[in-house]
C-alpha positions, 0 to 999 in steps of 0.5 A: 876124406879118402879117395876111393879105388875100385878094384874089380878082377873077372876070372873065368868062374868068379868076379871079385871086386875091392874098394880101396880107401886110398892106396896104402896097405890095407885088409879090404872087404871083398866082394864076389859073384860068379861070372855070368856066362852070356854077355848081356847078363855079363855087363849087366853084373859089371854095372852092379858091382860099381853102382854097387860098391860105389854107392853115392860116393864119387870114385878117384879111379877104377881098375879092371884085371882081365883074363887073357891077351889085353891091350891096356892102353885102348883098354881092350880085351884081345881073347880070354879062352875061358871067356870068349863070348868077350873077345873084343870088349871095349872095357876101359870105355865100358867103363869110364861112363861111370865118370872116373879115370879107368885102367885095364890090363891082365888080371895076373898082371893086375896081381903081379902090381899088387904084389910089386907094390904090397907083397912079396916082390916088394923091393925086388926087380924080376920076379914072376907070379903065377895065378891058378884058377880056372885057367893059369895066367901069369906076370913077369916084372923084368929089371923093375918094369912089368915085361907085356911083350910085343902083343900084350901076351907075355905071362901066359903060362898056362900055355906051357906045353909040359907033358903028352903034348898038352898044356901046363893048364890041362894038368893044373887049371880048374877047368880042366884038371879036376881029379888029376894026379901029380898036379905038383909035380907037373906045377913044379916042372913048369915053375922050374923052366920059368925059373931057368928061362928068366931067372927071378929073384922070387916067384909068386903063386896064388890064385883061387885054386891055390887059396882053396887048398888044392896045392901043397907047396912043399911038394911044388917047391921038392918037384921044382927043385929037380929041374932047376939048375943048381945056381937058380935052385935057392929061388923062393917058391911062395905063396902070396900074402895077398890071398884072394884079393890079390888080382882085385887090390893090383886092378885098383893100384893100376889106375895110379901106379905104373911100373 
């Protein structure tokens, strides 16, 4: 029989969860519910995804992708902007009452193993992933390790100042950017100082926001190319294979990968 891998990826406006049947590649179901927006009805819906998902079957491990500062080895979530009713959860002991090994990181890093493992930084040592959703989070693999930084907050890319004096998430986020224009373009300037600051061999765009249609990566790849620097410009630009379930497949694959 296969062990079981729960995977369970919190954003800011949805919560996508995945049950892996082992760890090769597979297409798993997904299973998604908005994310309540107080903290009781919150870990209540957390509950009922893994009694849920779970059933009557007994989990070889369970896998939680965060939004924002995460201190995965005490399984904590330092700050989420988008969810700040949660800073401070204890989540890794939230869950290990459900009788299961449990690891919890960032989402995006939850994503960027997913695609280090299954998808398009397969067999590559630096590369970078950007998710674009509510918020935009991000992940960094630097010579073959994922790079957390010194207070578990690297990747956050969406902090970018970029334009005006604001935020590369206030021209580009969900939350923030609805009717905006030149998204693209300003995405592209942001991926081009990504690309000249750390010199990926790939760099990885998905995300709920990027799944929806919202984004035309010719002109993300034409608006970057610009600011490149002329020995960085053949960098692949690409979107994940992985589609929605991404963050959620990278949250189960944390539990027994560590890279």
């Amino acid at each position: 029989m296969a062990q079981l891998y729960l995977g369970i990826d919190i954003g800011g406006s949805n919560t996508k969860a995945v049950l892996l049947k082992g760890l090769r590649k597979q297409n798993p179901k997904c299973f998604t519910i908005k994310t309540p927006q107080t903290q009781k009805s919150f870990l209540k819906a957390m509950e009922g995804i893994v009694r849920t998902l779970k059933g009557n079957k007994k989990l070889s491990g369970l896998g939680v992708g965060l939004p924002g500062i995460v201190d995965p080895s005490g399984g904590v979530l330092r700050y989420a902007p988008n969810l700040r009713f949660l800073n401070g959860w204890r989540a890794k002991k939230f869950f290990e009452k459900f009788g299961t090994k449990v690891a919890v990181d960032n989402d995006v890093r939850g994503m960027l193993m997913a695609e280090a493992i299954w998808g398009e930084a397969r067999g590559r040592k630096n590369a970078i992933v950007l998710a674009i959703g509510t918020g935009i989070g991000g992940g960094i693999l630097a010579d073959g390790k994922i790079y957390r930084g010194a207070n578990f907050g690297a990747g956050e890319f969406g902090h970018m100042v970029v334009q005006d004096k604001k935020e590369l998430e206030y021209w580009v986020g969900g939350r923030f950017s609805k009717g905006r224009k030149n998204r693209e373009e300003i995405l592209g300037i942001g991926i081009a100082n990504l690309i000249n600051i750390l010199n990926p061999e790939v760099v990885i765009i998905g995300g709920g926001a990027m799944g929806d249609g919202h984004f035309n990566l010719t002109k993300i790849r034409k608006a970057a190319k610009k600011f490149i620097l002329p020995p960085l410009r053949k960098t692949p630009i690409v979107r994940t294979k992985l589609g929605r379930v991404a963050q959620a497949v990278g949250a189960a694959l944390l539990v027994h990968h560590r890279i």
